[in-house]
N, C-alpha and C positions, 0 to 999 in steps of 0.2 A: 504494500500500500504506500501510496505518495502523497503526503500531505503537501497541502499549496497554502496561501494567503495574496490577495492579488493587493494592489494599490490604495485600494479602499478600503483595507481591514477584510473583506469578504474570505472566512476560507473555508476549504473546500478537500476532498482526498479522492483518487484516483487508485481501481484497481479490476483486476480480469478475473473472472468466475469460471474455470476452466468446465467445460461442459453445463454449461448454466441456462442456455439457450431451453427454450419452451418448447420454441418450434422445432428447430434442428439439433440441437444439441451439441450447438460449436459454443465459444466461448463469448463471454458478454462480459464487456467493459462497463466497470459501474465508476458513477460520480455521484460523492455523499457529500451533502451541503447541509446546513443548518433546516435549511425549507421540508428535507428529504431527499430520495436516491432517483438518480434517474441509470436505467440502463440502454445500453448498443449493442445488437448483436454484425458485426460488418460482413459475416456471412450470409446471412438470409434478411437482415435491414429491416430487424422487428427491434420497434423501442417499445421501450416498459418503465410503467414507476412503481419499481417494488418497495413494500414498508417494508423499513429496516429497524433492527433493533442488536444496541451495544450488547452481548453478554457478558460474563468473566475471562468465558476461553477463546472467545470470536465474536464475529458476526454474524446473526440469522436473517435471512431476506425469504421476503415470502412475496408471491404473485399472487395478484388477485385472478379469477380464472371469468370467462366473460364466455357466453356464447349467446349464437345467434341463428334462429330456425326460421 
């Protein structure tokens, strides 16, 4: 994980979720800001905002699941 802070005080952390993807199950670059997580998958160019949550040992991210009949 890559913590950042930009010019404005804003900071923010960068990290890849290997196998993370929903759809395909390539890997998703997530960015966690104060707001919440947004994720990228650049394999199949499915974005997501998963809730995140700090634990003791890591972090857990969950997707919300949506469909459509």
């Amino acid at each position: 994980m890559t913590q950042f802070e930009t010019q404005n005080g804003e900071r923010f952390a960068d990290f890849d979720l290997p196998e993370g993807c929903m759809m395909c199950g390539g890997a998703v670059s997530i960015r966690a800001t104060p707001a919440g997580a947004h994720g990228y998958c650049p394999h199949c160019h499915v974005l997501s905002r998963p809730q995140m949550r700090v634990k003791p040992n890591g972090v857990e991210l969950s997707f919300e699941t949506t469909a459509l009949a």
